[in-house]
BALOBA-1460 file (C-alpha; in Angstrom, 3 decimals):
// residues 284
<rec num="1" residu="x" x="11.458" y="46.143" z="11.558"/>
<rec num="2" residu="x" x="11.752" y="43.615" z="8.898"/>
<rec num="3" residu="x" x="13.688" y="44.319" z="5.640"/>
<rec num="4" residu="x" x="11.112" y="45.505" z="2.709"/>
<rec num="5" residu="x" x="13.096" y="43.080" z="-0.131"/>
<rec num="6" residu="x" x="10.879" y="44.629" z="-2.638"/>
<rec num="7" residu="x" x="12.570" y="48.421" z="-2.410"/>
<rec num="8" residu="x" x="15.709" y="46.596" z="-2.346"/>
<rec num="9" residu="x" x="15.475" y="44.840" z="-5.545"/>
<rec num="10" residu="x" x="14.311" y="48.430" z="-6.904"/>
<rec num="11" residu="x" x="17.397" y="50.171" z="-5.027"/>
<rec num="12" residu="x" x="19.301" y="47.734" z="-6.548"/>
<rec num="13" residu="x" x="18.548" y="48.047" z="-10.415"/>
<rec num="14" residu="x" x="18.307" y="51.634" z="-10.106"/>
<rec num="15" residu="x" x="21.447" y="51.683" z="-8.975"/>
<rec num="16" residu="x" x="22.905" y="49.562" z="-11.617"/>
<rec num="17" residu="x" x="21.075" y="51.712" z="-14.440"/>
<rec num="18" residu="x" x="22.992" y="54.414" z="-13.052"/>
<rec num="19" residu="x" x="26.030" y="52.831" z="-13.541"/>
<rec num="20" residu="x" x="26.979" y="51.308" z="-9.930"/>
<rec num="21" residu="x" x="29.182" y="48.650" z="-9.900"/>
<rec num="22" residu="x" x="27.738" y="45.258" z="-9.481"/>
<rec num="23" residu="x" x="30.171" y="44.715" z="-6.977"/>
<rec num="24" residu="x" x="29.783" y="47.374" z="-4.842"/>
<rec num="25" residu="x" x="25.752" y="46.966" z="-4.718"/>
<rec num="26" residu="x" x="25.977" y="43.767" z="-4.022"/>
<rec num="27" residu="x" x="28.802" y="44.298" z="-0.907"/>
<rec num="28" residu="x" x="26.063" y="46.868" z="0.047"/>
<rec num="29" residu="x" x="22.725" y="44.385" z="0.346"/>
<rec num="30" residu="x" x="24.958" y="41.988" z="1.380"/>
<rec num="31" residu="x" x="23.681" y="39.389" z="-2.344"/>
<rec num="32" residu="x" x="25.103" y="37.478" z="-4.906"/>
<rec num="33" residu="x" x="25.303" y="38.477" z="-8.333"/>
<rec num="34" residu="x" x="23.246" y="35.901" z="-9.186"/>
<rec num="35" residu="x" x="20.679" y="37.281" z="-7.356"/>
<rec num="36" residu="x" x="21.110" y="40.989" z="-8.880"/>
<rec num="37" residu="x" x="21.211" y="40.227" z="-12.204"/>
<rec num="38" residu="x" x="17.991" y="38.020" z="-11.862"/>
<rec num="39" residu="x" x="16.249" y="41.110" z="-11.276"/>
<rec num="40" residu="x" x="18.160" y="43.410" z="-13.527"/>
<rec num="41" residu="x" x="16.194" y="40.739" z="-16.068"/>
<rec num="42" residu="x" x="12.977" y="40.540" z="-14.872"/>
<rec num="43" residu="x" x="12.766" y="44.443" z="-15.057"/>
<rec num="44" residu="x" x="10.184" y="46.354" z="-16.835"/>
<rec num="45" residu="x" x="9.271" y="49.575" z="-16.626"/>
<rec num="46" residu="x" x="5.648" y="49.396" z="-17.936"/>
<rec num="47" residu="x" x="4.852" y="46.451" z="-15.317"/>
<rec num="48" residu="x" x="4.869" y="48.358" z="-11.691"/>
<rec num="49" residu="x" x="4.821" y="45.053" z="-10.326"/>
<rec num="50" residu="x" x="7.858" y="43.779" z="-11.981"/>
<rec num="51" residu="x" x="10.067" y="43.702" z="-8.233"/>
<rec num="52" residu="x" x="7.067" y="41.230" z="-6.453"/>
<rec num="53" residu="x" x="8.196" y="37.765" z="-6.030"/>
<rec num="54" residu="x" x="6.812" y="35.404" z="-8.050"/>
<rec num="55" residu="x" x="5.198" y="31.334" z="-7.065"/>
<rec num="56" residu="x" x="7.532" y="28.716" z="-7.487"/>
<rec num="57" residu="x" x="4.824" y="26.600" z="-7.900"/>
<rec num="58" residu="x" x="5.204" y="24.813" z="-11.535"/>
<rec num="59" residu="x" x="1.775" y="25.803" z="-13.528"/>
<rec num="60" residu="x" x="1.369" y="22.149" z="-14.862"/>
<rec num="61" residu="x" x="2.328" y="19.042" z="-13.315"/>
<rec num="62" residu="x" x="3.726" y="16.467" z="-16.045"/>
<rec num="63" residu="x" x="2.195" y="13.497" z="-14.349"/>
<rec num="64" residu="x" x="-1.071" y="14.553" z="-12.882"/>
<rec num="65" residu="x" x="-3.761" y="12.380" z="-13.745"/>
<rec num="66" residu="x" x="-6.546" y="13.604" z="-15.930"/>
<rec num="67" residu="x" x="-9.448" y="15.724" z="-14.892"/>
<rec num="68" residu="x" x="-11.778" y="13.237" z="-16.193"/>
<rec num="69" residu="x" x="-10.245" y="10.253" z="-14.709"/>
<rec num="70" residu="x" x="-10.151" y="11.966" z="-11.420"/>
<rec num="71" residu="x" x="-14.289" y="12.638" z="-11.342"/>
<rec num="72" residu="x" x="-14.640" y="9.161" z="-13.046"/>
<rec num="73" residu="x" x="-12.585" y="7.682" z="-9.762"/>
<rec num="74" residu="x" x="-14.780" y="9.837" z="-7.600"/>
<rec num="75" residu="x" x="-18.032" y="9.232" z="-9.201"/>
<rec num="76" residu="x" x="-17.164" y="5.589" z="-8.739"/>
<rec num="77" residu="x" x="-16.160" y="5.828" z="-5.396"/>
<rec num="78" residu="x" x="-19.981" y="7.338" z="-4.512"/>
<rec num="79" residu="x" x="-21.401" y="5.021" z="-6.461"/>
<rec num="80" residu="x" x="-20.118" y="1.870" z="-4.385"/>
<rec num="81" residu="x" x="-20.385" y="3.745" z="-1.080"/>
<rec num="82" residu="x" x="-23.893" y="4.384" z="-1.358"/>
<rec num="83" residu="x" x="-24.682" y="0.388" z="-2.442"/>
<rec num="84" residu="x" x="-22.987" y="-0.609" z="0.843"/>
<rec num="85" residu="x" x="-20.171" y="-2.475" z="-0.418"/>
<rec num="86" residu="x" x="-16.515" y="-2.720" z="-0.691"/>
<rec num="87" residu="x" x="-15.505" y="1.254" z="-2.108"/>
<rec num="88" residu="x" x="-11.713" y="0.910" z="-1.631"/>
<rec num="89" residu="x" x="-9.209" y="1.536" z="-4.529"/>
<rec num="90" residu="x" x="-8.645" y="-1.832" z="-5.526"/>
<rec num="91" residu="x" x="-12.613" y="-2.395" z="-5.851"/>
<rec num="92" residu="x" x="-12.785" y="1.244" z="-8.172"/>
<rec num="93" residu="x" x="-10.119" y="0.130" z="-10.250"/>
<rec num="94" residu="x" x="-12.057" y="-3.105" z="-10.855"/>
<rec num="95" residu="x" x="-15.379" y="-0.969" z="-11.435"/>
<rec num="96" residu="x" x="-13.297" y="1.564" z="-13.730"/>
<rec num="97" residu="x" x="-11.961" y="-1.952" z="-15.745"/>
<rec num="98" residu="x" x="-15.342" y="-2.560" z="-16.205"/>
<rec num="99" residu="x" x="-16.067" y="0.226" z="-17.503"/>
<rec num="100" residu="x" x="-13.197" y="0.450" z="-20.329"/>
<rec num="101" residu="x" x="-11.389" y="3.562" z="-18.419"/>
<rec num="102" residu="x" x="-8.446" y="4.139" z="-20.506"/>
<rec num="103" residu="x" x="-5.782" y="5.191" z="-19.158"/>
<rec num="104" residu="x" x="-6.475" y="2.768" z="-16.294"/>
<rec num="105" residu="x" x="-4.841" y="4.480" z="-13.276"/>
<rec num="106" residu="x" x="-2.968" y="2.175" z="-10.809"/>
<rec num="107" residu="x" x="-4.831" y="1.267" z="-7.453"/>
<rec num="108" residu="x" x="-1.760" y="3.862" z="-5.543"/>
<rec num="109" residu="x" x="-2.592" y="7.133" z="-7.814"/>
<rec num="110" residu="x" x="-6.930" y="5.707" z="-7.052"/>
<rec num="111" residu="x" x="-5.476" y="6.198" z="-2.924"/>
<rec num="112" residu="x" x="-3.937" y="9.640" z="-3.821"/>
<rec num="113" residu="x" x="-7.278" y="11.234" z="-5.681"/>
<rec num="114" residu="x" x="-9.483" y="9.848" z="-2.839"/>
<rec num="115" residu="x" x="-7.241" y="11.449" z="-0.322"/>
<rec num="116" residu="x" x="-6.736" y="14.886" z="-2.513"/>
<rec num="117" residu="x" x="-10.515" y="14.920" z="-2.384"/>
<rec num="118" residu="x" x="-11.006" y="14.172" z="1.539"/>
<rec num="119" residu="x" x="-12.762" y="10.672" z="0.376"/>
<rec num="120" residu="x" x="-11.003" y="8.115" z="2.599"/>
<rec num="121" residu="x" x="-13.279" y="8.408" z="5.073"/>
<rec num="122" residu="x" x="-14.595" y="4.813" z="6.541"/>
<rec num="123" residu="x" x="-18.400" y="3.818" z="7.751"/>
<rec num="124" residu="x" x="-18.211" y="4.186" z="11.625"/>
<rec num="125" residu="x" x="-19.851" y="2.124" z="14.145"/>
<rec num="126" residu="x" x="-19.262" y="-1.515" z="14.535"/>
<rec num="127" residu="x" x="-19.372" y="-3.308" z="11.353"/>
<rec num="128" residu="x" x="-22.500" y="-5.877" z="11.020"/>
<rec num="129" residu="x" x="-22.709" y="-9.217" z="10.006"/>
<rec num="130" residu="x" x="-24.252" y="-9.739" z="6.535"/>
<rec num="131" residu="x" x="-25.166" y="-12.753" z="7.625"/>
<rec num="132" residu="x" x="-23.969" y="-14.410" z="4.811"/>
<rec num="133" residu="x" x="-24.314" y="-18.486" z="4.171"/>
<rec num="134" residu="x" x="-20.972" y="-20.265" z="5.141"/>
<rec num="135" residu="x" x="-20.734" y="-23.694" z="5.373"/>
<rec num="136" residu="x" x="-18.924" y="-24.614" z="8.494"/>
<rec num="137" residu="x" x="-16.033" y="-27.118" z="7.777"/>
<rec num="138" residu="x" x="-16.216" y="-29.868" z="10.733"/>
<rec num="139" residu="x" x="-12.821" y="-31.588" z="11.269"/>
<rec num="140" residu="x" x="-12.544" y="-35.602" z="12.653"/>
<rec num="141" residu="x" x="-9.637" y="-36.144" z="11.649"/>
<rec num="142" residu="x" x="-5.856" y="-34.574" z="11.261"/>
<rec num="143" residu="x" x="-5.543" y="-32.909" z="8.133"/>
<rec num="144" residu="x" x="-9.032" y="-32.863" z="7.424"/>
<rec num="145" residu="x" x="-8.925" y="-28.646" z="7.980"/>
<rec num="146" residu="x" x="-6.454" y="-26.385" z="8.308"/>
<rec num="147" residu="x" x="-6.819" y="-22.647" z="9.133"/>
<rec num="148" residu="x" x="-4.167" y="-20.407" z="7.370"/>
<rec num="149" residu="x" x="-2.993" y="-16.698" z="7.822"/>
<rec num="150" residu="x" x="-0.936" y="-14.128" z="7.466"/>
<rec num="151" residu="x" x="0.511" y="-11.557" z="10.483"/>
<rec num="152" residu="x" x="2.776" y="-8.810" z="10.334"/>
<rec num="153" residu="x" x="5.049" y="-7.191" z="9.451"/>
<rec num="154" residu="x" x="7.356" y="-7.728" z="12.229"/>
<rec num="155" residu="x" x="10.960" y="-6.245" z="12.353"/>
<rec num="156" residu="x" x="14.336" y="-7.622" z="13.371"/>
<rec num="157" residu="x" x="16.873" y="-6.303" z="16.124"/>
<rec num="158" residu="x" x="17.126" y="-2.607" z="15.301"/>
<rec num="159" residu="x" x="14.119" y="-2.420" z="12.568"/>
<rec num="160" residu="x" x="17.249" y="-3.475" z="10.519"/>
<rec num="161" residu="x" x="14.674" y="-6.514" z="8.444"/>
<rec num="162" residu="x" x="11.111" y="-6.722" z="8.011"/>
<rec num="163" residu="x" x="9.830" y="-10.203" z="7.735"/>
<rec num="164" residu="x" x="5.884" y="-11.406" z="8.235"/>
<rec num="165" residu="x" x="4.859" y="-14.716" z="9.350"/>
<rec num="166" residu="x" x="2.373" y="-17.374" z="7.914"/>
<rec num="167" residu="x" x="0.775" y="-19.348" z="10.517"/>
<rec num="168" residu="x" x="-1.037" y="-22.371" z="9.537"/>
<rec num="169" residu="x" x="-3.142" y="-24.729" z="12.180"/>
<rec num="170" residu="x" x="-4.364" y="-28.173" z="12.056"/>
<rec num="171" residu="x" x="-8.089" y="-27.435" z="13.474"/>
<rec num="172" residu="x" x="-8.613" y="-31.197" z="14.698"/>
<rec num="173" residu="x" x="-5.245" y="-31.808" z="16.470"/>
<rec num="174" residu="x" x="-4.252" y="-27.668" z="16.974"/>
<rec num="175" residu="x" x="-1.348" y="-28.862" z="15.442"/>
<rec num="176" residu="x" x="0.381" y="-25.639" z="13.819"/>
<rec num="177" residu="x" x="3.420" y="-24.548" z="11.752"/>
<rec num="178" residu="x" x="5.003" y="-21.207" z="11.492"/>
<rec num="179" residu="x" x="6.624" y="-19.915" z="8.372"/>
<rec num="180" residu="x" x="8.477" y="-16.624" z="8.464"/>
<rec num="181" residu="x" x="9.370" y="-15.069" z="4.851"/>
<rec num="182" residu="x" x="10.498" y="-11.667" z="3.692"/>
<rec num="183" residu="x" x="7.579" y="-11.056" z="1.666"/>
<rec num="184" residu="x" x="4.428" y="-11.816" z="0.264"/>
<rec num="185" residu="x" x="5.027" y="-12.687" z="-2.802"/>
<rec num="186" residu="x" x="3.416" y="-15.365" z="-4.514"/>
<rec num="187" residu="x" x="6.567" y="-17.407" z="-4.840"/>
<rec num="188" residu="x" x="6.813" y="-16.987" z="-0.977"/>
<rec num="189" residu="x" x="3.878" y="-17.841" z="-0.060"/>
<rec num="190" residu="x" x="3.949" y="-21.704" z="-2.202"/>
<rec num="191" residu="x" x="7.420" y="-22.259" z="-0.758"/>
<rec num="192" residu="x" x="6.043" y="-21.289" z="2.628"/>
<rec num="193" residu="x" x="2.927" y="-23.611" z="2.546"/>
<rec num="194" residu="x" x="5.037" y="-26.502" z="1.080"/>
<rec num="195" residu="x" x="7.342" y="-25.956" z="4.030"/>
<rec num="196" residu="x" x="4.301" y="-26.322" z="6.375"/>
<rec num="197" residu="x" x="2.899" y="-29.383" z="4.649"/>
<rec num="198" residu="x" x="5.514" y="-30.796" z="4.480"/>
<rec num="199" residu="x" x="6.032" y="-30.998" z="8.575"/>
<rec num="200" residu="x" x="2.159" y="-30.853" z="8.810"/>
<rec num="201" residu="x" x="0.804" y="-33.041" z="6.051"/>
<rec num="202" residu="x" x="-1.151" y="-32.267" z="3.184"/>
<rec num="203" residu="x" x="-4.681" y="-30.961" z="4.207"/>
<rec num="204" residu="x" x="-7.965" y="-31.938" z="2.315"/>
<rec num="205" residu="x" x="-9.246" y="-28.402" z="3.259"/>
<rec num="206" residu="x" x="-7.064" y="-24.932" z="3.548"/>
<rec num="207" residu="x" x="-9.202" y="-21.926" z="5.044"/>
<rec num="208" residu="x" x="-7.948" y="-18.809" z="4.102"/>
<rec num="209" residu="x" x="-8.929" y="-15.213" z="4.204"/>
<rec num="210" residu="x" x="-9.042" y="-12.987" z="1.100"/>
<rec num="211" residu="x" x="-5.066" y="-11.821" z="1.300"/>
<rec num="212" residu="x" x="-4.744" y="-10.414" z="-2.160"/>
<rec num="213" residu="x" x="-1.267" y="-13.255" z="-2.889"/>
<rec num="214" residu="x" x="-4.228" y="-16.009" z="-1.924"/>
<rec num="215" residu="x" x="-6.752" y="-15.130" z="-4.454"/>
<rec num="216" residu="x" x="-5.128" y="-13.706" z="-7.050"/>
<rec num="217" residu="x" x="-2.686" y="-10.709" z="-8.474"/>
<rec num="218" residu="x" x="-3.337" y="-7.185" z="-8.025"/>
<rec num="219" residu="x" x="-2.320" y="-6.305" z="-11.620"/>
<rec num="220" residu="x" x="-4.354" y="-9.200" z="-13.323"/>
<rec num="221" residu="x" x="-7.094" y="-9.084" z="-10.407"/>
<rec num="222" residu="x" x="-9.233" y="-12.743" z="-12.300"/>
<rec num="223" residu="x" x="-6.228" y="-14.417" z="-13.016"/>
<rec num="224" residu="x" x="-5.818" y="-17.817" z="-10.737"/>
<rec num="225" residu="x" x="-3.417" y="-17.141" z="-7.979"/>
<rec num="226" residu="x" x="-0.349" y="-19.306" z="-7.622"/>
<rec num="227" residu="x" x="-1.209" y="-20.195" z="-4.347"/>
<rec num="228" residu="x" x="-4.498" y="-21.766" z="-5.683"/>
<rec num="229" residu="x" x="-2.412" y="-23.506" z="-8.495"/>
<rec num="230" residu="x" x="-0.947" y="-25.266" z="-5.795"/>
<rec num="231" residu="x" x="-3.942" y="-26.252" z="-4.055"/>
<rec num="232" residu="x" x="-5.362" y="-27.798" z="-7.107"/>
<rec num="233" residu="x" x="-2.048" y="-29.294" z="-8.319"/>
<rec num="234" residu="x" x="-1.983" y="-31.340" z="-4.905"/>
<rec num="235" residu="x" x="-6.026" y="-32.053" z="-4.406"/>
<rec num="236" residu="x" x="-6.683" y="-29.462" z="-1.767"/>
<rec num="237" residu="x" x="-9.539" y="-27.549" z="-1.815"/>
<rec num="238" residu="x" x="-9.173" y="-23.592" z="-0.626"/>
<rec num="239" residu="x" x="-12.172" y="-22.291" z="1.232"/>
<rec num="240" residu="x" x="-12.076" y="-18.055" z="1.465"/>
<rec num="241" residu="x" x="-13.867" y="-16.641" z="4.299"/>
<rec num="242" residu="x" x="-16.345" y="-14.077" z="3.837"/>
<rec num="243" residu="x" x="-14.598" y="-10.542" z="3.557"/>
<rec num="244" residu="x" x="-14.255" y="-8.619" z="7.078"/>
<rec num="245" residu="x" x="-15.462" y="-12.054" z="9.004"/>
<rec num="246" residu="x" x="-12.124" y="-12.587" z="10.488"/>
<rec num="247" residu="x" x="-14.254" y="-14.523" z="13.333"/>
<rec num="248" residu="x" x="-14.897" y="-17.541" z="10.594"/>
<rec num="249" residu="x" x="-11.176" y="-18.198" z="10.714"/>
<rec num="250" residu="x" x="-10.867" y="-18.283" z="14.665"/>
<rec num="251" residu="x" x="-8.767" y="-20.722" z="15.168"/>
<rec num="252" residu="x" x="-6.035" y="-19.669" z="13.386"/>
<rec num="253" residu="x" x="-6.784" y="-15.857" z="14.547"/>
<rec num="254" residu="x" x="-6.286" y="-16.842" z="18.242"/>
<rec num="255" residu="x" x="-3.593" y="-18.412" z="17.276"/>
<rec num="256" residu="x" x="-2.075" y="-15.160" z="15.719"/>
<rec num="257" residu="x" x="-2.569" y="-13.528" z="19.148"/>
<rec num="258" residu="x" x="-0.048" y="-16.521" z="21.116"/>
<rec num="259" residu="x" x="2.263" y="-15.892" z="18.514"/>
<rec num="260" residu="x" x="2.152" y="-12.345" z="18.399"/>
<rec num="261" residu="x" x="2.171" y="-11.814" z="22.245"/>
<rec num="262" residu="x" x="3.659" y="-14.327" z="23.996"/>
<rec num="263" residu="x" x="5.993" y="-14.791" z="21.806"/>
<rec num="264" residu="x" x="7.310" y="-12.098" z="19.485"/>
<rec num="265" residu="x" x="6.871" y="-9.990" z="22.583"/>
<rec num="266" residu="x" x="8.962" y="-12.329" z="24.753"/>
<rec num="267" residu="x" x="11.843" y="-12.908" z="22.371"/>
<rec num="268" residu="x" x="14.279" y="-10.690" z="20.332"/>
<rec num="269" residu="x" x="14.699" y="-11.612" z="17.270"/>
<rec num="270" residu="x" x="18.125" y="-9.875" z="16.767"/>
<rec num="271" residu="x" x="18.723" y="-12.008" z="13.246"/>
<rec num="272" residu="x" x="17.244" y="-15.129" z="10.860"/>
<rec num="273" residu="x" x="19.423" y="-17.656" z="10.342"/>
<rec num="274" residu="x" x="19.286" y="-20.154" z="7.316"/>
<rec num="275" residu="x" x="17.114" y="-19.626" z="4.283"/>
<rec num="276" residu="x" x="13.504" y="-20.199" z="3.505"/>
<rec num="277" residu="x" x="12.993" y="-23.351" z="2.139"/>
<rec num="278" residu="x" x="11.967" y="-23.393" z="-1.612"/>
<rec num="279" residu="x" x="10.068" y="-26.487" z="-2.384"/>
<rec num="280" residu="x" x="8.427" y="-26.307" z="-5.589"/>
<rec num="281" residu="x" x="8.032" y="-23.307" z="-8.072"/>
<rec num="282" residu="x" x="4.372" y="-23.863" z="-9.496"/>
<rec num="283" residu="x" x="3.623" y="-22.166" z="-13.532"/>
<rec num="284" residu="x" x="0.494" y="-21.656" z="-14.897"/>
């Protein structure tokens, strides 16, 4: 049978209001001291329930978000689910900016409260075509278009580096350039690109899908991205596919899937030698 701790912490006081020696009570339930005299102080002989072991659970958390800001984040999240439109966290802490939420919670404690409340949940079945206008960029020429993206992340010999890769293809030629960097910053990404150009040649076009480091910052969501900086600076005009049409940027995509399989799976990367190259550093 199990040993019933709760008439041993009685034994135990008892015994010391009798006048036992710590000691010897102690050599006897085989405790610490510490542990007696932590119930020698939570005694109290008008509370019968003074020997039951109380939650460690704290009773308030310092940093849990507000009750109101957690139904306003849910409310929100509804809200955009039942239009049919983008309801992650980044798109309710846009919605909640909109609205003047203050404090503004940060897109990772949005992801906690959705999850807390079971609210991650995605549509299911095969996701259908909006059939949004998109002009189709033709290419007759080299650097007329060129199809950019990022995969990853991959990992070096051991998992001991992660690194991703930006892939960027000449659509008239297939011409293509591979970038690997540690991040994606936006300072990566320009140095990257300028790297590519520079072997590839300065497109009139750059297709692009809606990576977060391409359009903008996810702090200052409408601020102009670096990346786009650059494409004005030089004359190059960035087209952004329609979001979850990863079919509009084909080219590059099947490209993704060479490098990713017959490649990356083909050869170990045990280290990376040299350093990125840093081309320009563009300011706003």
């Amino acid at each position: 049978m199990g040993r019933d701790l709760r008439q041993e912490r009685e034994w135990a006081v008892t015994k010391f209001h009798l006048g036992e020696r710590p000691e010897t009570i102690c050599a006897v339930l085989g405790c610490s001291h510490a542990w007696l005299y932590k119930w020698i102080n939570r005694y109290n002989a008008e509370n019968p329930a003074w020997s039951i072991e109380q939650p460690k659970k704290p009773h308030t958390q310092a940093q849990r978000t507000p009750a109101e800001i957690e139904e306003i984040v849910k409310l929100v999240r509804l809200s955009l689910y039942n239009q049919d439109i983008f309801s992650g966290a980044q798109a309710i802490r846009w919605e909640m900016e909109d609205m003047g939420v203050n404090p503004l919670p940060s897109v990772r404690t949005i992801n906690r409260i959705l999850f807390r409340n079971d609210l991650t949940h995605r549509r299911t079945g095969r996701y259908q075509s909006q059939h949004r206008f998109y002009p189709y960029l033709t290419a007759q020429r080299p650097n007329q278009v060129q199809q950019a993206d990022f995969i990853g992340p991959f990992y070096l010999r051991h998992r001991a580096r992660r690194f991703y890769s930006l892939n960027d293809v000449d659509v008239a030629t297939g011409r293509s350039a591979v970038e690997p960097v540690w991040s994606r910053s936006s300072q990566s990404v320009v140095n990257a690109f300028w790297s590519m150009w520079w072997r590839l040649g300065m497109p009139l076009h750059i297709q692009i899908d809606n990576e977060m480091v391409f359009c903008g910052s996810p702090r200052y969501p409408r601020t102009t991205s670096t990346f786009i900086r650059l494409c004005l600076l030089q004359g190059i005009e960035p087209w952004f596919i329609p979001i979850k049409e990863p079919w509009r940027n084909g080219i590059v995509e099947k490209f993704n899937d060479h490098y990713r399989y017959k490649f990356l799976q083909k050869v170990t990367i045990a280290e990376y030698a040299g350093t990125q190259a840093s081309g320009i550093t563009v300011r706003g």
